[in-house]
SERO-4910 file (N, C-alpha, C, O; in steps of 0.05 Angstrom, whole numbers):
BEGIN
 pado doro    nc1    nc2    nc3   cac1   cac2   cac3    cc1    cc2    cc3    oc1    oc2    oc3
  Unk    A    450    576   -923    464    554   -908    444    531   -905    420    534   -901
  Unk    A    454    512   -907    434    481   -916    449    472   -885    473    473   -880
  Unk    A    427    464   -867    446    454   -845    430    420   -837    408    411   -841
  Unk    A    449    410   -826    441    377   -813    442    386   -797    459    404   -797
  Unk    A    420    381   -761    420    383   -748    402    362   -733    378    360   -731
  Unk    A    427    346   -720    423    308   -702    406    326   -682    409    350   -676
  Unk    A    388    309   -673    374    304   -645    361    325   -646    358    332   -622
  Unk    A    350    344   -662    337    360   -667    306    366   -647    294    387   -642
  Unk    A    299    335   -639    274    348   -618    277    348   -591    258    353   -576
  Unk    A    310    338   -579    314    341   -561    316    377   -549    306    394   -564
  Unk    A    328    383   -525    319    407   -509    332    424   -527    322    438   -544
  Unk    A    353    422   -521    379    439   -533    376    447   -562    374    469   -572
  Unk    A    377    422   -573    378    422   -609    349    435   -611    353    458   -619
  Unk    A    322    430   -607    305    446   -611    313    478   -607    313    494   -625
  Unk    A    317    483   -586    320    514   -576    335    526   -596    327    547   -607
  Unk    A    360    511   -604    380    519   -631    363    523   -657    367    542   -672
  Unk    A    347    507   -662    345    506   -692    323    532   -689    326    552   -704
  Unk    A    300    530   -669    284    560   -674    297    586   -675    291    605   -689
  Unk    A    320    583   -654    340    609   -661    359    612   -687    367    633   -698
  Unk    A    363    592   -694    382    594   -726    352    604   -735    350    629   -735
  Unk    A    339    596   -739    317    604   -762    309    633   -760    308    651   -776
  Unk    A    304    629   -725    295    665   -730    308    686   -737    298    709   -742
  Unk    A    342    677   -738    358    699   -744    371    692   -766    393    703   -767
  Unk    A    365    678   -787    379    661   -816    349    658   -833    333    640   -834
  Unk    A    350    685   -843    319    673   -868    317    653   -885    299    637   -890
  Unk    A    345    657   -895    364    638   -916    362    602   -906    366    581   -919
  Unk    A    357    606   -884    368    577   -868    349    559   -886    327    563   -896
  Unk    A    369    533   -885    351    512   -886    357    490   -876    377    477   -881
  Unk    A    331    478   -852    348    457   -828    330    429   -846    310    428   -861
  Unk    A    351    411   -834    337    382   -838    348    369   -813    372    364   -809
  Unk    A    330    366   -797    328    358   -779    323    319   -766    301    308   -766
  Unk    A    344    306   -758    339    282   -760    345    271   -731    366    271   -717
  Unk    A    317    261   -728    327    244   -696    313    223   -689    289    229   -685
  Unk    A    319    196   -684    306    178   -670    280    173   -655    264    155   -654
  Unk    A    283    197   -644    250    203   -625    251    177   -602    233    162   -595
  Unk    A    272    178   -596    281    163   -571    273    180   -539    264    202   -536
  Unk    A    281    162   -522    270    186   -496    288    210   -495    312    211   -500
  Unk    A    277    226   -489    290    258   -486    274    275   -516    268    298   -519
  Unk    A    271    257   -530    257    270   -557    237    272   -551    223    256   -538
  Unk    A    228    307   -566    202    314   -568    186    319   -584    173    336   -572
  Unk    A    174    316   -610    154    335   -621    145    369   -614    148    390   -626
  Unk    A    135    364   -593    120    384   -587    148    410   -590    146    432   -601
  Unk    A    170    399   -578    183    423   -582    191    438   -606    201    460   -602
  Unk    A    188    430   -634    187    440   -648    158    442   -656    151    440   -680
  Unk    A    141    447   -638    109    457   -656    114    491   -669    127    508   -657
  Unk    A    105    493   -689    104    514   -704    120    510   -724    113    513   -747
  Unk    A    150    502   -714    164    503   -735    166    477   -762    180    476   -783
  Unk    A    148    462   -752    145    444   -774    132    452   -796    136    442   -818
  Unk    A    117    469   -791    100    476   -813    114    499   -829    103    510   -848
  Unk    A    139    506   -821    156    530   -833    167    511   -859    170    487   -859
  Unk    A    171    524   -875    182    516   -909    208    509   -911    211    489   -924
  Unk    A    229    519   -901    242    531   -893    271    494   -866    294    487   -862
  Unk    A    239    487   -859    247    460   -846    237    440   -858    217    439   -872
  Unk    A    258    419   -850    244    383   -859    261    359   -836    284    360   -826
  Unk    A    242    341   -832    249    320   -807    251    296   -823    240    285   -841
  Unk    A    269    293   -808    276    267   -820    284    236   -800    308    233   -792
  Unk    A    260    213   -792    265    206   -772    287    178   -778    289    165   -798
  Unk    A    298    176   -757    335    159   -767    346    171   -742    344    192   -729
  Unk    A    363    138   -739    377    133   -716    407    152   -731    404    156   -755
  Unk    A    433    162   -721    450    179   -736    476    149   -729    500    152   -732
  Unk    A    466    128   -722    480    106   -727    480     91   -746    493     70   -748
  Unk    A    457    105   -768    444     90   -791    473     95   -807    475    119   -812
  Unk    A    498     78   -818    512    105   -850    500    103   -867    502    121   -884
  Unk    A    486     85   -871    470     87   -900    454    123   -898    454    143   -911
  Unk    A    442    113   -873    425    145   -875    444    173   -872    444    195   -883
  Unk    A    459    159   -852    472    190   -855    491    198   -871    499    221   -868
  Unk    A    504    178   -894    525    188   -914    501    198   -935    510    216   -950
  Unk    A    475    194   -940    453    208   -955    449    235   -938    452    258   -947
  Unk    A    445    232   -927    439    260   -910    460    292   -907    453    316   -906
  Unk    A    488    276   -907    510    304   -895    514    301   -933    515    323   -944
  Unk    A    515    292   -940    516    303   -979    507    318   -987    518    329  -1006
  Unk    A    483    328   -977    472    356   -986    476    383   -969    468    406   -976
  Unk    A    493    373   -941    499    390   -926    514    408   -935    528    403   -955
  Unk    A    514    443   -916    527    452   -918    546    452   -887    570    456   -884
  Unk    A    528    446   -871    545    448   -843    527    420   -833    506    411   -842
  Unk    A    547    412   -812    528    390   -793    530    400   -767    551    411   -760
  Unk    A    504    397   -749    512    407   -718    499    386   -710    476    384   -716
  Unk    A    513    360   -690    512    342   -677    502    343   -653    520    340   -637
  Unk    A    481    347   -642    470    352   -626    460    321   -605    459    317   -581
  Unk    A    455    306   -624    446    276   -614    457    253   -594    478    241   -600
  Unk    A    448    249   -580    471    242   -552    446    221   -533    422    227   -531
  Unk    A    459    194   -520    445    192   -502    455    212   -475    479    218   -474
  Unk    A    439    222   -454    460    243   -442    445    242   -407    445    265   -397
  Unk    A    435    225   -392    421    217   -384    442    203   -356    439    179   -351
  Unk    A    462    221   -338    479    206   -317    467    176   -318    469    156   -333
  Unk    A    453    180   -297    439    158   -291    439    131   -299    454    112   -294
  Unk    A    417    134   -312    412    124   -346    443    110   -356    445     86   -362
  Unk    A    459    123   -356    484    109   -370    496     96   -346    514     80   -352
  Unk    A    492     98   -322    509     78   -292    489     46   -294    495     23   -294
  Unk    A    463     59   -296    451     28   -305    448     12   -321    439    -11   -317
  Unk    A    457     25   -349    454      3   -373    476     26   -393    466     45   -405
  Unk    A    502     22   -394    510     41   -411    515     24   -437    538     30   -446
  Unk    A    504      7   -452    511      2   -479    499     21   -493    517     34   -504
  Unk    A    469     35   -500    457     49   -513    477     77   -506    476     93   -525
  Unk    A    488     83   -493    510    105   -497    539    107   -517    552    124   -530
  Unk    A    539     80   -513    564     63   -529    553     72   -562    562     86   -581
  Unk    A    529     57   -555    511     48   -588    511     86   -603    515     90   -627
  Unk    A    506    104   -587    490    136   -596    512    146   -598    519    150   -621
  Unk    A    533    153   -575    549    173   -569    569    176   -593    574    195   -607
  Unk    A    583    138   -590    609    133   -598    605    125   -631    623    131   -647
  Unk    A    582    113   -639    592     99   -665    561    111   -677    551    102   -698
  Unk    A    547    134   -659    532    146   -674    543    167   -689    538    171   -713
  Unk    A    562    184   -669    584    200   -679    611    201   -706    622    218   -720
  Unk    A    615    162   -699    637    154   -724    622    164   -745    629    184   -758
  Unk    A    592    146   -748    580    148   -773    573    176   -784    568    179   -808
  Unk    A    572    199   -765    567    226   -782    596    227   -797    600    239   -818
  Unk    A    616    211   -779    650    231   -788    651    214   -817    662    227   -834
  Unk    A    642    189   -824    645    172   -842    633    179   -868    641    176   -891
  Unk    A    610    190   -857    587    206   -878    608    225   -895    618    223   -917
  Unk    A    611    251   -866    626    267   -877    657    258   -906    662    266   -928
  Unk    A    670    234   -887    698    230   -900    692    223   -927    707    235   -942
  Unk    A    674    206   -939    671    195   -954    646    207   -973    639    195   -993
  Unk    A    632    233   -963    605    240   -987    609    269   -983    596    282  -1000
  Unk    A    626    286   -963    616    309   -960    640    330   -951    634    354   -950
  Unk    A    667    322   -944    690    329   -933    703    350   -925    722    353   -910
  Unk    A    677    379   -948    681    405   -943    660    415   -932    655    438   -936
  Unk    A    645    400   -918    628    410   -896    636    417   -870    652    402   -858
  Unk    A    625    444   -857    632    436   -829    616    432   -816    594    441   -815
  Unk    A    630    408   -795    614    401   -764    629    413   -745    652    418   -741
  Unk    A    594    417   -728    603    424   -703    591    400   -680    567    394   -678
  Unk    A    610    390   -665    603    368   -647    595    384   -621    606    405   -614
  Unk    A    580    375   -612    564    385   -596    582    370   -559    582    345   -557
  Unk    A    589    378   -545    603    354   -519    593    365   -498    570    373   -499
  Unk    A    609    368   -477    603    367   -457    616    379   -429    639    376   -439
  Unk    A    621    389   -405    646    395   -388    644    373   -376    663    368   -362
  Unk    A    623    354   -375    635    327   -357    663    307   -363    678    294   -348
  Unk    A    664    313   -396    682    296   -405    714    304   -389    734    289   -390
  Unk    A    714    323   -379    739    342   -353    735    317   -340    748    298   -348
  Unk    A    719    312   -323    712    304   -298    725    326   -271    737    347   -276
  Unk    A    720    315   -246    720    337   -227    743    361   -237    765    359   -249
  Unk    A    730    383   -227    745    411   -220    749    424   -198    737    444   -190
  Unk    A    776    406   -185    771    414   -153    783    430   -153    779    439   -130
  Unk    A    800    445   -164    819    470   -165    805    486   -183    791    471   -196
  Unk    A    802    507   -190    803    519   -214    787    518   -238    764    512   -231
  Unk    A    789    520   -258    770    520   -284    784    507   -307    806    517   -314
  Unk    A    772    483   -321    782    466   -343    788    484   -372    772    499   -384
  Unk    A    809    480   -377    811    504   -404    809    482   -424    805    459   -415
  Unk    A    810    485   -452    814    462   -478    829    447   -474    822    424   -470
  Unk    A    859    455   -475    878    439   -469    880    414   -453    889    393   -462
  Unk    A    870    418   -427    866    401   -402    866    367   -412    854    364   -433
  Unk    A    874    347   -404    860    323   -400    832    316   -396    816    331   -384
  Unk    A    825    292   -407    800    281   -405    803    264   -384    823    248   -385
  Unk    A    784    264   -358    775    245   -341    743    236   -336    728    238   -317
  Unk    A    742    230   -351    709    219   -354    702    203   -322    716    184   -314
  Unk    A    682    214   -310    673    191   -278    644    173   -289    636    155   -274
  Unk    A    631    176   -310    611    163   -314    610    144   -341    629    145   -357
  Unk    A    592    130   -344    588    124   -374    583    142   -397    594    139   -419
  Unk    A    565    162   -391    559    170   -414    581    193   -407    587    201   -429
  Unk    A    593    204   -391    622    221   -400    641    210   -416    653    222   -434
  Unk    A    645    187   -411    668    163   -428    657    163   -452    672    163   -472
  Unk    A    629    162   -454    620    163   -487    617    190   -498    609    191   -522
  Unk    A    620    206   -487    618    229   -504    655    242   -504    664    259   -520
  Unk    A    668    229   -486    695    244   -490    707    221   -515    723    229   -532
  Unk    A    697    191   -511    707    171   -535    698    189   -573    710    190   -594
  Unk    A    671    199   -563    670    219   -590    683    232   -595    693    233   -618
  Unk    A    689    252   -572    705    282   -582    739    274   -588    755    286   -602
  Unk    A    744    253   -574    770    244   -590    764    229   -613    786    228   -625
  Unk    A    745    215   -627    736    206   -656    738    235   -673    754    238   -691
  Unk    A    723    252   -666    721    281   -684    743    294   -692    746    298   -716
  Unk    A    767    307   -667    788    313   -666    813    301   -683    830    315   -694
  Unk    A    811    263   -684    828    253   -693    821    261   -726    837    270   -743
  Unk    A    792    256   -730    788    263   -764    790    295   -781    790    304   -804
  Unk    A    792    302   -758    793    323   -766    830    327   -777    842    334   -798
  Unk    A    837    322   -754    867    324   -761    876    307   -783    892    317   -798
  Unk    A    868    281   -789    876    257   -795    857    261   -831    860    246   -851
  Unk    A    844    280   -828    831    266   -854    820    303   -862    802    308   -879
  Unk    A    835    326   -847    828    339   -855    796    353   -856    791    373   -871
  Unk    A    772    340   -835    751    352   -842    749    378   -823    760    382   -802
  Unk    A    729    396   -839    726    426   -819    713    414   -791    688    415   -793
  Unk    A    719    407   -771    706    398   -746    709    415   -723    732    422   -719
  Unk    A    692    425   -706    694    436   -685    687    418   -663    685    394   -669
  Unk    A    683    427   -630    675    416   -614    669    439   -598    684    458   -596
  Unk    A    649    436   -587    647    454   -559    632    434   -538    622    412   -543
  Unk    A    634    449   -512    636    436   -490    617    454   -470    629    474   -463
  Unk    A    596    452   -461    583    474   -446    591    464   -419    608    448   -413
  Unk    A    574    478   -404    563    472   -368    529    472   -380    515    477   -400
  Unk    A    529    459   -344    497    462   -354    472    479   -355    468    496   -338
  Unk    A    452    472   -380    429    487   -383    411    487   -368    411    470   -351
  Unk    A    397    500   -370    366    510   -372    353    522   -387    360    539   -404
  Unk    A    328    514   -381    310    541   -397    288    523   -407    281    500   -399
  Unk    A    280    537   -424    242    520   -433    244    502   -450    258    508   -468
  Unk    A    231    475   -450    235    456   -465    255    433   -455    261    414   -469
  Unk    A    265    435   -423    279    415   -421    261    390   -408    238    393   -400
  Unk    A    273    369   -409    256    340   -404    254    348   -376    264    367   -365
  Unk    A    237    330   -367    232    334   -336    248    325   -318    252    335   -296
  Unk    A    261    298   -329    284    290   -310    293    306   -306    282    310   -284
  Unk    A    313    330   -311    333    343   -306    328    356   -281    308    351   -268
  Unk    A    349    376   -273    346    382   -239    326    404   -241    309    405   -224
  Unk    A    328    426   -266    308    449   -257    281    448   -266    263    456   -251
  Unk    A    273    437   -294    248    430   -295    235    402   -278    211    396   -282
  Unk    A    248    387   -262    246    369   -246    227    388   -213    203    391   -208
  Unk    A    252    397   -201    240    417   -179    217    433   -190    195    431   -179
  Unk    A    221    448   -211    191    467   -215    171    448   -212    154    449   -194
  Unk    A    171    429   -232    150    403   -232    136    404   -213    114    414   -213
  Unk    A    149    388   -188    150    374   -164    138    398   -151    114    398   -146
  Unk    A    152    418   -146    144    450   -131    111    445   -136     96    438   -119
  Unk    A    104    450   -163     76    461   -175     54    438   -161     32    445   -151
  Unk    A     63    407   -163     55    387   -154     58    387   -117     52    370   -100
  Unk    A     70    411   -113     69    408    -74     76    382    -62     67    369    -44
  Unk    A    102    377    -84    119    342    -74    147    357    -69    157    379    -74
  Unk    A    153    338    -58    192    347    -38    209    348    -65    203    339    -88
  Unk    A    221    355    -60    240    365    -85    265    348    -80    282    362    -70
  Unk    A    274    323    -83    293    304    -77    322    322    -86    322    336   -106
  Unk    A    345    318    -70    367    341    -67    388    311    -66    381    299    -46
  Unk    A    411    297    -81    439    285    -82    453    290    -56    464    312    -54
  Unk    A    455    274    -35    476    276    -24    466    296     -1    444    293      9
  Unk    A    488    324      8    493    340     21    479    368      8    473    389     18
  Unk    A    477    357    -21    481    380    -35    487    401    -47    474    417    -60
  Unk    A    518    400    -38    546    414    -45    560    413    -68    581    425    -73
  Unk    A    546    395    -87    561    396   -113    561    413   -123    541    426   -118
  Unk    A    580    428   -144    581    455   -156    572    450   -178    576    426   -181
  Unk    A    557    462   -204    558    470   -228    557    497   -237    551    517   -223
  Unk    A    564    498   -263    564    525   -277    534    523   -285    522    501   -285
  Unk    A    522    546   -290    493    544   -305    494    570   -323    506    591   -322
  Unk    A    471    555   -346    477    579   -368    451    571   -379    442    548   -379
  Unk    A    438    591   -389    414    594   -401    420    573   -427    442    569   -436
  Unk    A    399    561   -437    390    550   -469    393    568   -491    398    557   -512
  Unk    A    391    596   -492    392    607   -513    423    620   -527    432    624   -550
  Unk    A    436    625   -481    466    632   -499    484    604   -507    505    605   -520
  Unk    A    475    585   -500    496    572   -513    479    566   -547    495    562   -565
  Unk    A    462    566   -552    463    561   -579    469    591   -592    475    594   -616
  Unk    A    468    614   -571    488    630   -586    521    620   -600    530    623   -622
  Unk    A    531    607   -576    552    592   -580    562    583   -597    583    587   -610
  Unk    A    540    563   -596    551    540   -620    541    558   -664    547    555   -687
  Unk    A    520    578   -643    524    581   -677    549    601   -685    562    602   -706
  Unk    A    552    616   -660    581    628   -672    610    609   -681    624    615   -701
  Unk    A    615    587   -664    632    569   -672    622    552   -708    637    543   -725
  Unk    A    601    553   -708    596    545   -734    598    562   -754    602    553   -777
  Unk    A    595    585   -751    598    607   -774    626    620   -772    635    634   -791
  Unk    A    642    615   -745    668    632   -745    689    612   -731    712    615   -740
  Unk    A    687    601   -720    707    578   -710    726    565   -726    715    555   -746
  Unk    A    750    561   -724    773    551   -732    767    524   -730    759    518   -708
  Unk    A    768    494   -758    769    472   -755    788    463   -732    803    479   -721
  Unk    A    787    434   -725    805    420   -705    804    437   -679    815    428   -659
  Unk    A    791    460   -677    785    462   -650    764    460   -629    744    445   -633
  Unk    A    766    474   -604    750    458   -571    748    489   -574    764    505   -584
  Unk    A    724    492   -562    704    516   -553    702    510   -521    684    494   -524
  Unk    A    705    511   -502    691    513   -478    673    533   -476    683    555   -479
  Unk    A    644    532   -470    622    553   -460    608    551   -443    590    535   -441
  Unk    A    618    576   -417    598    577   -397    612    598   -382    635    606   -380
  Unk    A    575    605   -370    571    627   -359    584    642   -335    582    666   -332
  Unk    A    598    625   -319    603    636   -297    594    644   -277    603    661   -262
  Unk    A    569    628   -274    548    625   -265    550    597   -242    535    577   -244
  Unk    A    569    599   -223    570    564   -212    550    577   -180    544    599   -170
  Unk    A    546    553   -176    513    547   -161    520    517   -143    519    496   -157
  Unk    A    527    513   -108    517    489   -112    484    479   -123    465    492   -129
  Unk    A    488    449   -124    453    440   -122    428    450   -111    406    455   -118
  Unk    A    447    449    -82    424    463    -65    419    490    -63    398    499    -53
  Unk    A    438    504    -71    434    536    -64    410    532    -94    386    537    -92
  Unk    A    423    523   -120    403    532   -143    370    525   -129    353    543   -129
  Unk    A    365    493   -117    335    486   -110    328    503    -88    303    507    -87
  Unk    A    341    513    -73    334    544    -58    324    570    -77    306    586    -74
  Unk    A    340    568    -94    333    594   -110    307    589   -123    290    606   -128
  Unk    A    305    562   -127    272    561   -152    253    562   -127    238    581   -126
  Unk    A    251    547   -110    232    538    -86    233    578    -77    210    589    -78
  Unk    A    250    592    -71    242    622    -63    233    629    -84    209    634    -78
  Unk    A    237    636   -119    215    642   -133    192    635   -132    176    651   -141
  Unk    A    183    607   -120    150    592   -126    140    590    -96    124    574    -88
  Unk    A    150    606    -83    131    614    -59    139    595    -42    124    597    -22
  Unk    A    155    576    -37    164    553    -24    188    549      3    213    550      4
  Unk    A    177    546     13    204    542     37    215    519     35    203    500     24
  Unk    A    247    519     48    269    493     47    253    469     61    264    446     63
  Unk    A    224    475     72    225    446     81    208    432     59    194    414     68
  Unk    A    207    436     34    205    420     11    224    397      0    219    379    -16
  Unk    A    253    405     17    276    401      3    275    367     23    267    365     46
  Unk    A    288    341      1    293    320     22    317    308      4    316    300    -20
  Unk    A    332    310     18    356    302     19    360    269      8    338    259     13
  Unk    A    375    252     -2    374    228    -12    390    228    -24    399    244    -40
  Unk    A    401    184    -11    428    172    -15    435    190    -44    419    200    -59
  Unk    A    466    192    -47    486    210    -69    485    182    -92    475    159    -88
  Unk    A    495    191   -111    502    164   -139    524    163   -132    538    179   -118
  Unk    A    531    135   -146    556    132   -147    578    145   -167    567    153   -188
  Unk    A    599    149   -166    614    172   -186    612    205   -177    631    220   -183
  Unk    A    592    213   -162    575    244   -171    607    259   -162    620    257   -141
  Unk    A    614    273   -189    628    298   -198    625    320   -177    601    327   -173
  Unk    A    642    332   -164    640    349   -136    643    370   -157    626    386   -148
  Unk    A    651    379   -173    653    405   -186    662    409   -212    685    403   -216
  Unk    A    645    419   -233    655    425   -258    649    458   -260    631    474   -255
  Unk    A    678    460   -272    680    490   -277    697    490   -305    720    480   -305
  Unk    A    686    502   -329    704    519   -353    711    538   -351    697    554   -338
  Unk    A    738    545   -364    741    574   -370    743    574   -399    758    561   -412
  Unk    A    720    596   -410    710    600   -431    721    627   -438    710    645   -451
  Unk    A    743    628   -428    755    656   -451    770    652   -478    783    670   -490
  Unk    A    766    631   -485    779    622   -508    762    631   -537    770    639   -559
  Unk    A    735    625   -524    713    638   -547    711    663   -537    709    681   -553
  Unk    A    710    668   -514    703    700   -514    727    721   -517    727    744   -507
  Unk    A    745    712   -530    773    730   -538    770    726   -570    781    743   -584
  Unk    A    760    708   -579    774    697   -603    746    704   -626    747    718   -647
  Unk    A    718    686   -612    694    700   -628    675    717   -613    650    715   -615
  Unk    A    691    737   -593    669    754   -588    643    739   -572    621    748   -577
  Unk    A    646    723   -559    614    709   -539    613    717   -521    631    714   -505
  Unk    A    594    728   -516    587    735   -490    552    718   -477    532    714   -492
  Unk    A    554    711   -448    522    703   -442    512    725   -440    525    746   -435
  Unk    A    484    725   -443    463    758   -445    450    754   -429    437    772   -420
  Unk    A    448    727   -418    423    723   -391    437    719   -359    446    697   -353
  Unk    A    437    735   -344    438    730   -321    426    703   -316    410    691   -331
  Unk    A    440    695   -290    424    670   -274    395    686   -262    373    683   -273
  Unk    A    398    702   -240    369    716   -241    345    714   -254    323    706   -247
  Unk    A    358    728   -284    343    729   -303    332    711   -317    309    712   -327
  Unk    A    353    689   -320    345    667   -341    328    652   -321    308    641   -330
  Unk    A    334    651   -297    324    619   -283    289    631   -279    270    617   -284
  Unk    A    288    657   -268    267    674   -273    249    660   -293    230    645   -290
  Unk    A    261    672   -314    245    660   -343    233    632   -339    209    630   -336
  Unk    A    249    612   -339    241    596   -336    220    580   -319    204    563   -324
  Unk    A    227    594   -298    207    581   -277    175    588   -287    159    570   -286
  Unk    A    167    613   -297    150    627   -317    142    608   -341    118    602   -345
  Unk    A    169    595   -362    146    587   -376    145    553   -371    138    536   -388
  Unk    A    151    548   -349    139    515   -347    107    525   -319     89    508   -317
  Unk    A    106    543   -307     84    559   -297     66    556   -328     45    542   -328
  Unk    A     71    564   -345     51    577   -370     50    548   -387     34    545   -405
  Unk    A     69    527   -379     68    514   -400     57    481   -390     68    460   -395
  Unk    A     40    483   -379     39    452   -367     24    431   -381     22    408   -373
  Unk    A     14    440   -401      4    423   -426     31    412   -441     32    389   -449
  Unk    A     47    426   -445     78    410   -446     83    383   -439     82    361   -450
  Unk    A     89    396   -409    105    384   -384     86    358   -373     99    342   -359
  Unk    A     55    351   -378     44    346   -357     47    310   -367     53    293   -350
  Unk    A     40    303   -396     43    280   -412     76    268   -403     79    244   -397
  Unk    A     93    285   -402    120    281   -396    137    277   -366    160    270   -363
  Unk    A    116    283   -348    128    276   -316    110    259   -310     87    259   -302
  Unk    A    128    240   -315    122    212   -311    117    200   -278    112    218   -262
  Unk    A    117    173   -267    123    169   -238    155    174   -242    164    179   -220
  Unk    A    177    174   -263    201    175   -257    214    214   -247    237    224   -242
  Unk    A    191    224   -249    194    255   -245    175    255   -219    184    264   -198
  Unk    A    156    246   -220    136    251   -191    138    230   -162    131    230   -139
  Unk    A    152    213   -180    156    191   -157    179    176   -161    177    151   -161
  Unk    A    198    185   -164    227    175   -167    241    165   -151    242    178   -130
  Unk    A    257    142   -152    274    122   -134    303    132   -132    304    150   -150
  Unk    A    330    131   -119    341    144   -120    361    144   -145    378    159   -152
  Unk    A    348    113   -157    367    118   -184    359    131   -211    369    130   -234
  Unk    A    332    147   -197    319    158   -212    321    193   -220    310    207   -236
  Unk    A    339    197   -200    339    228   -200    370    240   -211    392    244   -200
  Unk    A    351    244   -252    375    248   -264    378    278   -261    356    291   -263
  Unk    A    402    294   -257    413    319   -241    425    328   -281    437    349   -285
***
């Protein structure tokens, strides 16, 4: 299997491509990403030097680059996203620029150099927007509350339509959110560990009552590689754990792993938009391709807190004043 895989040194797409590799001898990734913020190097150390991989640096808004690129494909997994709440309430054109017409240009590549390839689009459960009842199935409506939800649900209806409209093998899946090793520091759990390790307050949205689902980094790229090797074109995957957490109960849970009491915790003004609850129901893949998550919350968040403990030669170049000393439009969740 010859695979394209966008945004490759971000959290996610890294964690994916070491796992396709370690379980695909056969594999062969080409890896192409911008090296914009959220991109890393380091997260693929080791694997550059595998035979097996090749990087290739390009914006996936390039078509010149990317109708050269998905031509030799055998699958594409779209991983590349600006994805950054925040970040998209203060300046959302560069979401416009990545999400929406970074996305056309893979489908363009595909329509016009490559047509019997499959992609898998990589989305999101924000693109739901709130879940005050119940759990979002595929079917559901799109209500996007932010910028970069609007730009990633404006994709997943670009993918969907070509797929139908022009025939390509396209998937989509849609997680809740991750964790696990390798995420940027903005985010809420390598953010708190950070801060924890640094004996700084752990800044908490609001009340702290917002809900999410949480799911380890490794089962969803279980996920997406099962939707790529077994998934039906023109369809929506929803994946997640079942695992929902408010905010604050989760920054309770890491602060009691790292020896820490709640009076770490400081409370600060909410964003504007903030989503009171996203929830999937993910029995769609787990009836259809057999998915199941393997990591407990326990277990996984465990893990983690462990390897950013073990890993602070990582982390330390990367928590910036916008991780150690953050304003409130600074604390991306």
């Amino acid at each position: 299997m010859k695979l394209l895989v966008t945004g490759g040194m971000g959290f996610i797409a890294s964690n994916f491509i070491r796992h396709y590799l370690d379980r695909h001898e056969e594999a062969r990734i080409v890896n192409v990403d911008a090296l914009k913020h959220g991109s890393n190097p380091e997260n693929l150390r080791g694997v550059a030097e595998d035979e097996r991989y090749s990087f290739v640096e390009g914006d996936i808004s390039d078509r010149h680059l990317m109708a050269n690129l998905v031509e030799g494909a055998d699958a594409v997994v779209n991983f590349a996203a600006e994805t950054h709440v925040d970040r998209s309430i203060s300046g959302p054109e560069p979401f416009l620029a990545s999400n929406v017409l970074g996305t056309f240009s893979i489908l363009e590549g595909l329509r016009t150099r490559n047509p019997e390839a499959r992609l898998v689009h990589i989305s999101t459960d924000e693109v739901y927007g709130d879940a005050l009842v119940g759990s979002f199935r595929e079917t559901d409506g799109l209500r996007p509350s932010s910028p970069y939800s609007a730009s990633k649900a404006s994709s997943d209806v670009f993918v969907f339509a070509y797929a139908r409209t022009y025939g390509l093998s396209a998937m989509i899946t849609r997680c809740t959110n991750n964790y696990g090793p390798r995420q940027f520091p903005e985010k809420l759990v390598p953010k708190a560990i950070i801060r924890t390790l640094k004996s700084l307050k752990v800044p908490v949205y609001g009340t702290g009552e917002n809900v999410r689902d949480w799911i380890y980094v490794l089962d969803h790229c279980r996920a997406v590689e099962m939707v790529l090797e077994t998934g039906e074109p023109g369809e929506i995957y929803n994946v997640s754990s079942g695992e929902e957490k408010t905010n604050i109960d989760l920054v309770k849970t890491l602060l009691e792993i790292m020896g820490r009491d709640e009076g770490a915790i400081e409370f600060v003004e909410d964003r504007p938009g903030h989503d009171v609850r996203y929830s999937l129901d993910s029995s769609k893949i787990r009836e259809e391709l057999g998915w199941r998550p393997q990591h407990s919350f326990e277990e996984g968040i465990k893990e983690t807190v462990a390897w950013y403990v073990e890993n602070e030669s990582w982390w330390r170049a990367l928590a910036d004043d916008r991780v150690l000393h953050p304003t409130p439009w600074q604390l991306e969740w």
